[in-house]
C-alpha positions in Angstrom: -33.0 65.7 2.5 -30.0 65.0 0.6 -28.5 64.5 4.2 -30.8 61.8 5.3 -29.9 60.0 1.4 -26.5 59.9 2.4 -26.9 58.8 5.7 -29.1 55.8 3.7 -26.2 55.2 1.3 -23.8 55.0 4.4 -25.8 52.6 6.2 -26.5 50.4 3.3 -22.8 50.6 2.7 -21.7 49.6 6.1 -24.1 46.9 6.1 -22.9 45.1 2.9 -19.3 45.4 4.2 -20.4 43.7 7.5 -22.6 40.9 5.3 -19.3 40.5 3.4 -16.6 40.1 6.4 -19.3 37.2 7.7 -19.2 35.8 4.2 -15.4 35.9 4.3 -14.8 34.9 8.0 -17.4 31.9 7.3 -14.9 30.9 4.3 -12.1 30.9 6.3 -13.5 28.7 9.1 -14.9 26.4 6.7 -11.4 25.7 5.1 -9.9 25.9 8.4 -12.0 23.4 9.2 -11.1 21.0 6.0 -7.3 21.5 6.0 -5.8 18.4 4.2 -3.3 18.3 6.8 -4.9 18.2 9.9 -7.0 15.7 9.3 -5.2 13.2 6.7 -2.3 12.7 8.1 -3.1 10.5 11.2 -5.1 8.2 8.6 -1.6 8.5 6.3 0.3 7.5 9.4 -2.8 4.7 10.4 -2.1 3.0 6.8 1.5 2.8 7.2 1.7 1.4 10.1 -1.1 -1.2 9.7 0.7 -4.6 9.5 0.6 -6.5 6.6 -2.2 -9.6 6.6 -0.5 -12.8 6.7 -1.9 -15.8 4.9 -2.6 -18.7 6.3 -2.2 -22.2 5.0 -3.0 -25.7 6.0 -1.4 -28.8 6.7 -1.1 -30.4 3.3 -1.5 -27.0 0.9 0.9 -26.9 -1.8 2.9 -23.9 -2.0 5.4 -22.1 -3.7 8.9 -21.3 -2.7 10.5 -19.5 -5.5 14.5 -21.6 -5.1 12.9 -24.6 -4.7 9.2 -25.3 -6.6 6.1 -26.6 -5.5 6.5 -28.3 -1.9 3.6 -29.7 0.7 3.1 -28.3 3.7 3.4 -31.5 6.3 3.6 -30.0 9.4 2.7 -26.9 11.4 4.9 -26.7 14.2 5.9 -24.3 17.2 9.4 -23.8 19.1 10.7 -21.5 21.4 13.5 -19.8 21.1 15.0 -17.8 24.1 11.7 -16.3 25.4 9.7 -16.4 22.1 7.3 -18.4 20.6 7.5 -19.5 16.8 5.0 -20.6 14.7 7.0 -22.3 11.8 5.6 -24.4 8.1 7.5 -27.9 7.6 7.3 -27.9 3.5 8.3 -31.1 1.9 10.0 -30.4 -1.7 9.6 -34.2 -2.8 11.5 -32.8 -6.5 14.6 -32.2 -4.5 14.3 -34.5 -1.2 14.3 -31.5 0.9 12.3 -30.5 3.8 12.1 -26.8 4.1 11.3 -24.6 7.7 9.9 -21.0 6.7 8.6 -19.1 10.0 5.1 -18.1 9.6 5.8 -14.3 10.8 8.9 -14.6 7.1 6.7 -16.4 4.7 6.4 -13.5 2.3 8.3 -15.3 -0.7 5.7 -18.2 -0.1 3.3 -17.9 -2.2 0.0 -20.4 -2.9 0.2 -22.7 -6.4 -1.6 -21.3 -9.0 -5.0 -21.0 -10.3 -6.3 -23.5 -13.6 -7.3 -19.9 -15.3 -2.9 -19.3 -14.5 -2.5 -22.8 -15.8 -4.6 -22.4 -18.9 -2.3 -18.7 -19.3 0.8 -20.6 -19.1 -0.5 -23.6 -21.6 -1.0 -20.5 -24.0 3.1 -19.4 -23.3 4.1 -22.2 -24.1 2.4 -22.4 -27.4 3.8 -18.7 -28.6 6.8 -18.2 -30.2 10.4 -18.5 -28.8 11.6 -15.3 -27.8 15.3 -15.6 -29.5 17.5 -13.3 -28.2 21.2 -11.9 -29.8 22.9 -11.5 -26.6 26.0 -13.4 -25.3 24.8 -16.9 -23.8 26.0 -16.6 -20.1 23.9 -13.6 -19.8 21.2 -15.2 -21.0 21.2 -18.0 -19.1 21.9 -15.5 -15.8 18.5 -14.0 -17.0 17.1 -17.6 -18.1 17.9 -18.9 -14.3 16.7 -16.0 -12.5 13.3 -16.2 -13.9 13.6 -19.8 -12.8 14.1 -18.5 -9.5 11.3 -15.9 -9.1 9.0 -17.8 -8.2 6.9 -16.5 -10.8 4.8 -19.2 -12.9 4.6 -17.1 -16.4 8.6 -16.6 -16.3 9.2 -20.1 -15.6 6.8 -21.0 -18.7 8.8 -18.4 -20.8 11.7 -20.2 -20.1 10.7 -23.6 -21.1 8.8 -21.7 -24.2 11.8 -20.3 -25.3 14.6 -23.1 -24.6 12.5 -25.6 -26.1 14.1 -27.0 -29.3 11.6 -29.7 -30.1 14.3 -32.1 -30.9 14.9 -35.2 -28.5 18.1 -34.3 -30.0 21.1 -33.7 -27.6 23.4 -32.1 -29.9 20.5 -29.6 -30.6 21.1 -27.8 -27.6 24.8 -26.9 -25.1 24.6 -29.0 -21.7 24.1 -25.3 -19.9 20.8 -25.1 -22.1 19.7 -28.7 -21.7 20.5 -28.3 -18.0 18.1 -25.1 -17.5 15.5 -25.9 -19.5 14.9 -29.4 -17.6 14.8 -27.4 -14.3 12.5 -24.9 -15.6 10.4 -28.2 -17.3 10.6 -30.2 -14.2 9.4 -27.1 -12.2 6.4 -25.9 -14.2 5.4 -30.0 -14.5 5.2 -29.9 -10.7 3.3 -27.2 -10.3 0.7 -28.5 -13.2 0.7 -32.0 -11.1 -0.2 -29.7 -8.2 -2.7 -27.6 -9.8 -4.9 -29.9 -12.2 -4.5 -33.1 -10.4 -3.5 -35.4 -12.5 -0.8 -38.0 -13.1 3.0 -36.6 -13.9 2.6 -38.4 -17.6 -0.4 -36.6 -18.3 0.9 -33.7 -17.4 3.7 -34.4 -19.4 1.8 -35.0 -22.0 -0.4 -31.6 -22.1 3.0 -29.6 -21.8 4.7 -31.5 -24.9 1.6 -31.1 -26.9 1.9 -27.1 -26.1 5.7 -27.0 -26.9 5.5 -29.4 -30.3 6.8 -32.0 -28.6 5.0 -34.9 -29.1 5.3 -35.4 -32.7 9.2 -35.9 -32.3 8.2 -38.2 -29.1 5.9 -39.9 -31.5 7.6 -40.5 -34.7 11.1 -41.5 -32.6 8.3 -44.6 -31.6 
């Protein structure tokens, strides 16, 4: 009797060790089967090497080109150079008189003019406080025209928020500070023509109203 018992216990032993090496061998195959590795990195290597959309604008769309402003597209054009086929914008900067050529396949610092909500967000900058800042001028000014040159439409409108004197007054500011803040001006003003589509002296208007301007404007009348 106490033979066959043991026998029993041996049996019921062997069989939970086999039930437990097809637990275990299940585990394994089941995280063999889900190994980050083999399986995520040709989608990794899928995402990387997916090209980049390019955006596509039509004859007359304003755009952005950070160095110059707001410029109208006037012409889409194609050339061939050697044995290859170019697509290419003409963009007419009417601010500066310049006609710009910006290859469809390198139009990554274009960028399309800005949204009224942007506008509306810039009309708020301009309102805020100047920023005055301690530092030595021609460092400001470095920082002061590389905003300009971002092509960034809150920068610019920090620029002309925070060079803004409201004085008509020449003395008020150096001809360095006169001279950035009338490109930063002149370039925001564009971009509201652009945007709201309205007349440059309404435009005009709406900024100086934002920057305290048009009191001076008004009681120099």
């Amino acid at each position: 009797m106490l033979k066959k018992k043991k026998e029993k216990k041996s049996k019921k032993v062997r069989k939970s060790k086999k039930l437990k090496k097809t637990k275990i061998s299940s585990k394994i195959t089941v995280k063999k089967n889900n190994l980050p590795g083999q399986e995520e990195k040709p989608e990794i290597k899928k995402i990387k090497k997916q090209p980049t959309e390019k955006r596509i604008y039509n004859l007359k769309d304003f755009v952005v080109y950070p160095k110059h402003g707001v410029g109208k597209i006037t012409a889409i054009e194609k050339a061939k150079i050697g044995e290859i086929d170019i697509q290419f914008y003409k963009i007419l900067v009417e601010k500066e008189k310049l006609t710009l050529t910006v290859p469809i396949n390198q139009q990554s610092k274009l960028r399309p003019i800005a949204t009224i909500n942007q506008i509306n967000k810039c009309v708020s900058i301009l309102k805020s406080k100047p920023k005055i800042k301690r530092t030595m001028w021609s460092r400001r000014a470095q920082e002061y025209d590389q905003k300009i040159n971002s092509g960034k439409i809150y920068e610019l409108a920090e620029v002309v928020k925070d060079l803004n004197k409201n004085s008509d007054i020449i003395a008020d500011q150096s001809y360095s500070e006169r001279q950035l803040f009338e490109k930063a001006y002149e370039r925001l003003k564009s971009e509201f023509e652009a945007v709201l589509k309205v007349s440059p002296e309404d435009v005009q208007k709406k900024m100086d109203k934002a920057l305290g301007r048009n009191n001076i404007s008004e009681s120099a009348v």
